[in-house]
C-alpha positions in Angstrom: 140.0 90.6 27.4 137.1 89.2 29.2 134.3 91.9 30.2 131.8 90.1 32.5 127.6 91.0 32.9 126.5 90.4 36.7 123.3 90.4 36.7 119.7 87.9 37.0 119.4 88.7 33.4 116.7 91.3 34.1 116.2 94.4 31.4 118.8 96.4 33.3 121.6 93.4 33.1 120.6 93.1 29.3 120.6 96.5 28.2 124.3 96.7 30.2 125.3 93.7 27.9 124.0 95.7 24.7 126.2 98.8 25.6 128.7 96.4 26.4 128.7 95.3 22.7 128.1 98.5 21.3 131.6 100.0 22.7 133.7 96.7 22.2 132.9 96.8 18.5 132.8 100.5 18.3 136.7 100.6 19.8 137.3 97.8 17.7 138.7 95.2 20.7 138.7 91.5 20.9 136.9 90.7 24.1 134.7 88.2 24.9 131.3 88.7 26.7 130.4 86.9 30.0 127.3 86.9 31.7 127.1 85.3 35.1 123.5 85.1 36.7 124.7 82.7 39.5 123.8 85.0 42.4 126.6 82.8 44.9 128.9 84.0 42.4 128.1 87.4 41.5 128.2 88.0 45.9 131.6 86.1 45.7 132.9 89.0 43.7 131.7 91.4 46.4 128.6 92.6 44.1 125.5 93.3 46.0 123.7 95.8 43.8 122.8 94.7 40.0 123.8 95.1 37.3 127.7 95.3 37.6 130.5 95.0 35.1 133.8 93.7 35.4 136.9 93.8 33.1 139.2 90.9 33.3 137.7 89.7 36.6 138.2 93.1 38.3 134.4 94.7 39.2 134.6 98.0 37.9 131.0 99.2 38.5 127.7 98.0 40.2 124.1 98.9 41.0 124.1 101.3 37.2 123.2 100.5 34.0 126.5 102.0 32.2 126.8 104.3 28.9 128.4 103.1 25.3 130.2 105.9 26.3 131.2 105.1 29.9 132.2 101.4 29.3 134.6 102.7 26.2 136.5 104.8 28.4 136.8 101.8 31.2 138.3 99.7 27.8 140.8 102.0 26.3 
């Protein structure tokens, strides 16, 4: 599993990538993190608002700064 960070890298995108973390070792998953701060890109995958997260290529939020809680329920 591949959970990607859209973002500039800004405190938002970075605290997103914590909670991020924080659920993949808390469920115990192998996933790999991915930032992407290449703005061409991050529009390519129809994101507009920062920060976003998608699972496996597939955007599942935008524009929020998600939970621990929120992201474990998107993974499991």
């Amino acid at each position: 599993m591949v959970i990607q960070i859209l973002g500039s890298g800004c405190p938002n995108c970075r605290r997103l990538e914590g909670n991020a973390r924080e659920a993949i070792n808390n469920l115990g998953i192998d996933a790999n993190i991915v930032k992407i701060q290449d703005m061409d890109a991050i529009m390519d995958m129809g994101v507009m608002i920062t920060p976003g997260l998608a699972i496996d290529g597939v955007v599942k939020k935008t524009g929020k700064v998600l939970s621990v809680g929120e992201i474990e329920e998107m993974l499991s």
